[in-house]
N, C-alpha and C positions, 0 to 999 in steps of 0.2 A: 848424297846420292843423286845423280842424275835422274830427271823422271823423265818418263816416255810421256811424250808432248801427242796430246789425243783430241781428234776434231770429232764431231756430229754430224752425220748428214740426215736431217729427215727429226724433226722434236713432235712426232707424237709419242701415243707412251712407250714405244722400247727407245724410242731417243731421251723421253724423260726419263726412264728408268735407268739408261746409261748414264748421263749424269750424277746418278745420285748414288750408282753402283761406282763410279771412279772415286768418290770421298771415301771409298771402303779399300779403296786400293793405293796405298799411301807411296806405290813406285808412279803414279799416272796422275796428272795435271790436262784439264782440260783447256784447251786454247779457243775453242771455239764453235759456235752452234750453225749450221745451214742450211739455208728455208728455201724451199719456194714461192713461201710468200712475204709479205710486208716485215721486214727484220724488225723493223721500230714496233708489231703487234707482237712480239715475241717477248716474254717476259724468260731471264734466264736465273734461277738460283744460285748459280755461281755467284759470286762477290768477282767484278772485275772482268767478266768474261761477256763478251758483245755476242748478238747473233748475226750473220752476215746472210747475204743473198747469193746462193748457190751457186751462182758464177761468177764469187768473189772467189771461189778457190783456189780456182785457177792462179790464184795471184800470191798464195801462200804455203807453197809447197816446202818453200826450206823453215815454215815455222810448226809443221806438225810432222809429228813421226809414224802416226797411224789413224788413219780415218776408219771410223766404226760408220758403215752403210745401215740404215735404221727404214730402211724404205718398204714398200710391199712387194712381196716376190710378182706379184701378178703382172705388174707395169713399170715397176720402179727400177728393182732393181735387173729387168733382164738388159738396163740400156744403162745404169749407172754402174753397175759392177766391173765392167767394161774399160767404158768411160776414165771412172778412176783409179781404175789399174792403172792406168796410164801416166797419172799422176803424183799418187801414193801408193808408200806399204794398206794396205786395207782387211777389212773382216766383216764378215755380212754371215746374214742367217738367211739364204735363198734355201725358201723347203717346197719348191716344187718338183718332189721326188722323181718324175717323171723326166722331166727337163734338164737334169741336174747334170750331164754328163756334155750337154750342148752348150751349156753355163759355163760348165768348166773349161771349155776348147775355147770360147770368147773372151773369159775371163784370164786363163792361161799364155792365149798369144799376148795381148796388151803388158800383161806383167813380165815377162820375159824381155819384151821388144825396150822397157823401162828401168829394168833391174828394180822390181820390187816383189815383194812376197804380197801373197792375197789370198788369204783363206776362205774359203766359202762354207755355204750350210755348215757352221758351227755353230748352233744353237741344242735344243735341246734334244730334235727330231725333226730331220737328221741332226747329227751332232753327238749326242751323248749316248742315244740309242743304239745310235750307228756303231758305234764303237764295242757296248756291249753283247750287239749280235754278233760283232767280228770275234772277239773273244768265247764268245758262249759257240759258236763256228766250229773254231781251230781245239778248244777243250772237249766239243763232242759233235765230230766228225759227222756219225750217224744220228742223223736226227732232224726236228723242224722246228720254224721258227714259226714267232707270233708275235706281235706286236698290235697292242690294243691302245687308244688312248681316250682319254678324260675318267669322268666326265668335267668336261670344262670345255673353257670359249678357247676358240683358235682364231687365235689376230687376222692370218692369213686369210684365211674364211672370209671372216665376219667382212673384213676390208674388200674381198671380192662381190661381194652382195653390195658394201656402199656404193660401190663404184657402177652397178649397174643404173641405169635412167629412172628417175620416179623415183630412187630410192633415199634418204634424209638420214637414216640412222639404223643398225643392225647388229647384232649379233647372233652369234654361231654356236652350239653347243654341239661337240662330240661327244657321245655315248655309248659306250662299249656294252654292248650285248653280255650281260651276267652266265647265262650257261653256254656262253660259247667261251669264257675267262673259265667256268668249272672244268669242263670237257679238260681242255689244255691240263693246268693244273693234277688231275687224276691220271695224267699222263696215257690218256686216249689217242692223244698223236691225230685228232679229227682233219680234217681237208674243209677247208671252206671259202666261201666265195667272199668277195669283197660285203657283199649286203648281208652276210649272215656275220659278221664280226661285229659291224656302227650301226646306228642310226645316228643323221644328223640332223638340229632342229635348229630353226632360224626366228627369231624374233626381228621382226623389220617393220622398221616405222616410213610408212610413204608419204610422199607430197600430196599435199592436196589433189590436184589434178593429176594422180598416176594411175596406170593401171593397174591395176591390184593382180590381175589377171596373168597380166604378161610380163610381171616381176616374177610373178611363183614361177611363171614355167621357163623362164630364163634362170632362175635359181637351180632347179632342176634339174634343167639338162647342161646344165652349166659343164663341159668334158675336166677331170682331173680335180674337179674340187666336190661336183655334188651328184652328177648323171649315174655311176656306180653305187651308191647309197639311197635309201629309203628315208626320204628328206622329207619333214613336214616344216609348211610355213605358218606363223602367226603374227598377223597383222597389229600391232600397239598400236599404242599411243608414245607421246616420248616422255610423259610423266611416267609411265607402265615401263618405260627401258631403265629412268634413269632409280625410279624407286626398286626396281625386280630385278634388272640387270647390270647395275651398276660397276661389279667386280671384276676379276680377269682369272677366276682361277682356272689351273688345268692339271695335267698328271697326266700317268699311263702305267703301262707297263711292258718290262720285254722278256718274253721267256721264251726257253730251248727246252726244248724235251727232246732227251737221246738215251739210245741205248750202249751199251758195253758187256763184255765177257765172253765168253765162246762160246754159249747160243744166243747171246745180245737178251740175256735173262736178268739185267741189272738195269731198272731205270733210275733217271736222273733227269732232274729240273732246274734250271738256273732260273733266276728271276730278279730284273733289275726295275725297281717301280719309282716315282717320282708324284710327290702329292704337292701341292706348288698354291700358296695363295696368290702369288700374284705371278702370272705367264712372264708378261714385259721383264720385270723383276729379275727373274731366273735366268731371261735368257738374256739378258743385257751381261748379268755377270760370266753367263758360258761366253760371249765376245768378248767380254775385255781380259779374261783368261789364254783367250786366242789372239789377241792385240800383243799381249805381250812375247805371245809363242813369234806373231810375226816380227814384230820390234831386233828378238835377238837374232832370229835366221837370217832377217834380210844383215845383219852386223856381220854376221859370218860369211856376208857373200853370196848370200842366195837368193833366187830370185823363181818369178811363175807361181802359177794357182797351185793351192795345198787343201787339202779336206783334212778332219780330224783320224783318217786313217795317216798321214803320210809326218805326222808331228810327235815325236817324244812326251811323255806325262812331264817331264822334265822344265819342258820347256813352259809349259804353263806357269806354273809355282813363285810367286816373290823368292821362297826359301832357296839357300843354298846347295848342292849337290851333296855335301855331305849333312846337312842338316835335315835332311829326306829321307836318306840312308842312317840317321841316327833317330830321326823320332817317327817316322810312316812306313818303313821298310818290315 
């Protein structure tokens, strides 16, 4: 079997957890890890496999068949996703739902202009959500959507908090409001506002000399990740992050509540939920699921940005087309 030859961009843990989700995928061989920083401090678990300095890519284009972008949507990837469209077939988990259509028009010229396929926000949310709302959509027409997540850490988050000044170390916990999940569920069909579904809670360890002050209200009104939410901040220690928050877990859920019948006197609830010990984990193997989808489209010729709406179940799968239709069908 030929294996689809798969690069790294970015080894913190969803680049870690790529790596170690491609030994589970016995079509995919990693070729290579890419840092921005010091390649020689980068220790790689492969047997055989070097990390390089992220604009050695440039120089490696006919030895990988799909780069998996492992960056932060916040800074990273709205200039790398771009970038190495240009270069590679690629697959990236950008979940700044907001932005995602501006993503895609950046990310879409490059790959076109290149002949390569580049799927975007394929992870878990968007990604896998995304998909169930569009089917939960098209199955009941009449109706609303809801999408709750955690409780658990969101990479995204947590990594926009590091990044602000004074800040050392952080995490993010989403937690979805319990009777705003009942409401839905007894198929009440409620309306609510963005603060009445989360609260978000941030454990953040400062630098000595930071403001404490003006970390929180920058967290806060942070636009797209915190200003919309009822956000409380707690100051650690980084013995307190690493003993209390050590983990990555996350989840959610996605339900539709719709009516049907001819006075719409039948309800119905879909509900697709996800309990996840470890975030990076999960969503590492939702990319290389979509590495592969890209790997065969760009084979058949195709080329430009793709989201998990615009790709066949098919195309994900090692298995064969009739071996799908003989034991999943």
């Amino acid at each position: 079997m030929q294996k689809i030859r798969v690069g790294i961009v970015g080894y913190g843990n969803l680049g870690k957890s790529t790596e170690l989700g491609i030994r589970q995928n016995n079509d995919m061989e990693l070729i290579g890890v890419f840092t921005r920083r010091d390649p020689a401090s980068i220790h790689i678990l492969t047997e055989g496999v070097k990390a390089y300095h992220i604009d050695d890519a440039i120089n490696m284009t006919d030895k990988i068949d799909v780069m998996i972008l492992c960056g932060g949507s916040m800074s990273d990837l709205p200039e790398q996703g771009p970038f190495f469209a240009g270069l590679f077939n690629t697959v990236d988990g950008f979940d700044t739902h907001a932005k995602i259509p501006e993503y895609y028009e950046a990310v879409d010229k490059k790959a076109k202009d290149s002949n390569h396929i580049c799927v975007i926000s394929s992870g878990w949310d968007p990604g896998m959500f995304s998909l169930n709302r569009l089917y939960a959509n098209v199955i009941l027409p009449e109706g609303n959507d809801y999408t709750f997540w955690g409780k658990g850490v969101s990479q995204g988050h947590s990594d926009a908090i590091r990044r602000i000044e004074g800040v050392k170390n952080a995490k993010q916990y989403t937690i979805p409001i319990e009777s705003a999940i009942e409401s839905v569920r007894e198929g009440e069909n409620p309306e609510f506002t963005t603060r009445q579904k989360h609260i978000r809670e941030c454990f953040v360890v400062a630098k000595e000399e930071a403001d404490r002050a003006q970390i929180e209200r920058e967290i806060k009104t942070m636009p797209n990740y915190f200003a919309e939410y009822d956000t409380t901040v707690h100051f650690i220690t980084e013995e307190e992050l690493e003993k209390n928050h050590s983990g990555i877990p996350h989840g959610g859920f996605v339900i539709r509540s719709g009516k049907t019948g001819a006075n719409n006197e039948n309800t119905h609830i879909i509900e697709y939920s996800l309990k996840l010990d470890s975030n990076p984990d999960f969503t590492a193997n939702v990319l290389l699921a979509y590495a592969r989808a890209a790997y065969r489209l760009n084979k058949e010729g195709g080329s430009g940005a793709k989201t998990v709406f615009d790709i066949a179940p098919a195309y994900l799968s090692i298995k064969s087309n009739e071996e799908l239709r003989q034991n999943l069908l």
